[in-house]
C-alpha positions as CSV (number, residue, x, y, z in Angstrom):
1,X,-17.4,-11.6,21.3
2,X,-18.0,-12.7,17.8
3,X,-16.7,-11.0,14.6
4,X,-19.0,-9.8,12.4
5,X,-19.6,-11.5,8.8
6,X,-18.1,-8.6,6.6
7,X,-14.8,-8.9,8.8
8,X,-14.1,-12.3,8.4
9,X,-14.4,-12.1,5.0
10,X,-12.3,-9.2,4.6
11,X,-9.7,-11.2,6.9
12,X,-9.9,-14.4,4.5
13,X,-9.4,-12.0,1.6
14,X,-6.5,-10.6,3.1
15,X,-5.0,-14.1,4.0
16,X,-6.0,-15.3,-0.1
17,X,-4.1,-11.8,-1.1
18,X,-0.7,-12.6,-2.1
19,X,0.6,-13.9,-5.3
20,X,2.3,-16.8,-4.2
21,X,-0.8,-18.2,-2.0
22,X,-3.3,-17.6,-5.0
23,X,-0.7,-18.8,-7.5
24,X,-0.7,-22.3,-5.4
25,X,-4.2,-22.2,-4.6
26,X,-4.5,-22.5,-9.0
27,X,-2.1,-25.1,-8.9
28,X,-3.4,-27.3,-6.5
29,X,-6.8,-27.1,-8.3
30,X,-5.7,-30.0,-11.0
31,X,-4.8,-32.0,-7.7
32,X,-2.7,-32.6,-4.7
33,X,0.6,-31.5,-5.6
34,X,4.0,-32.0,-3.7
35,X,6.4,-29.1,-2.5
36,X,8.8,-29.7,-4.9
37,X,6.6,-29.5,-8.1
38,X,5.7,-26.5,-6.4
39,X,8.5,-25.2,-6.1
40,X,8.7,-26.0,-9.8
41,X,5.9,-23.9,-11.3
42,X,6.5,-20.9,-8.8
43,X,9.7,-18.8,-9.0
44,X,10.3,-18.2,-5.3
45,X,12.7,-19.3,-2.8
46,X,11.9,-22.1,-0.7
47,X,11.7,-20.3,2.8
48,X,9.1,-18.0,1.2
49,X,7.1,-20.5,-0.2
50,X,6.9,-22.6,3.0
51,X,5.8,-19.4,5.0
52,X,2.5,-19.0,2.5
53,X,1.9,-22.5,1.9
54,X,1.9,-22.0,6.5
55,X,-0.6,-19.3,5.6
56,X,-2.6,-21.5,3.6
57,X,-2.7,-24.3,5.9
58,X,-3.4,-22.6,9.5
59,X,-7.3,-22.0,8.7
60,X,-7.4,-25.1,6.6
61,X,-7.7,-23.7,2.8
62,X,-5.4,-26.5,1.7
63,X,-4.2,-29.8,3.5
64,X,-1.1,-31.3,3.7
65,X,0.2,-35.0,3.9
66,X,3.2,-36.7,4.4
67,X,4.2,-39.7,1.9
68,X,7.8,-41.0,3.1
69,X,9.8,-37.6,3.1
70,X,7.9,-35.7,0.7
71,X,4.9,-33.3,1.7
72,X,1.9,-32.9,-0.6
73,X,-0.3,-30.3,-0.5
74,X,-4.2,-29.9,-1.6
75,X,-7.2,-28.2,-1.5
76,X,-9.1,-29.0,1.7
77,X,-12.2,-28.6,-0.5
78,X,-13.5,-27.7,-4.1
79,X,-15.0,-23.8,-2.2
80,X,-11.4,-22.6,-2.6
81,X,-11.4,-23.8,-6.8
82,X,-14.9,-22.2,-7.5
83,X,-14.1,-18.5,-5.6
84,X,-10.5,-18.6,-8.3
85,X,-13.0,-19.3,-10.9
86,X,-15.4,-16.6,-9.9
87,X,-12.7,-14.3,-9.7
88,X,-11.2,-15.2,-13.0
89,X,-15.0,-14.0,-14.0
90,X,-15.0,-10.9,-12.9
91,X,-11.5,-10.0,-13.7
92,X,-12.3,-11.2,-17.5
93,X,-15.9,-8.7,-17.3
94,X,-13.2,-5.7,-15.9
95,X,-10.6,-6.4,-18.2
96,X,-12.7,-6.6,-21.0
97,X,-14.1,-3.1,-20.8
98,X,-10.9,-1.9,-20.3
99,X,-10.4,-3.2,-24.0
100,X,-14.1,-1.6,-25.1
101,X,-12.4,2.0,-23.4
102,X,-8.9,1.3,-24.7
103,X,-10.2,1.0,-28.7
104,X,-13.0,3.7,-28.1
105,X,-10.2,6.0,-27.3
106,X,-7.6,4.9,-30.0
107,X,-10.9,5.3,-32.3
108,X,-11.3,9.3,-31.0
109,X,-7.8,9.8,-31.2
110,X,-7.0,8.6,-34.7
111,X,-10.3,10.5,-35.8
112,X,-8.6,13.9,-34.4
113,X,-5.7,13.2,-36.5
């Protein structure tokens, strides 16, 4: 029996939901990065961010490789980068008419003063 379409993608939505996958997922966009620079840029402990990078690595959204003792961690491909940069769209068009509400109502409520 085969999943529809709309809930797979709800599923990979679900799996890319979490600040700690999507914070690595923006990381690993200016390369392949090891665990402990990783570790570096995101304040969690080390269990926790084993268990997402896990997350990110059972479907195969990122990759990782051993080099000696070290484990370094990419993007399996550039599909991954363009989705964070389409959501960095949309969240800029949302936030930005938050702004265009925000100083509408500052404007009505200094003019009621």
């Amino acid at each position: 029996m085969s999943v529809p379409l709309y809930q797979a993608k709800a599923e990979l939505f679900r799996m890319l939901g979490h600040p700690v996958r999507i914070r690595v997922l923006e990381l690993l966009q200016d390369g392949p990065r090891p665990v402990r620079e990783l570790l570096g840029e995101i304040e969690v402990e080390p269990s926790s961010l084993s268990q997402q990078l896990a997350v990110l690595r059972r479907p195969g959204i990122v990759t990782a490789t051993r080099d000696g003792s070290t484990v370094v961690y990419a993007l399996a491909g550039g599909d991954v980068a363009d989705l964070l940069t389409a959501a960095r769209r949309i969240l800029t068009q949302m936030l930005s008419g938050c702004n265009e509400l925000l100083a509408e109502l500052l404007e009505t409520e200094v003019a009621a003063r």
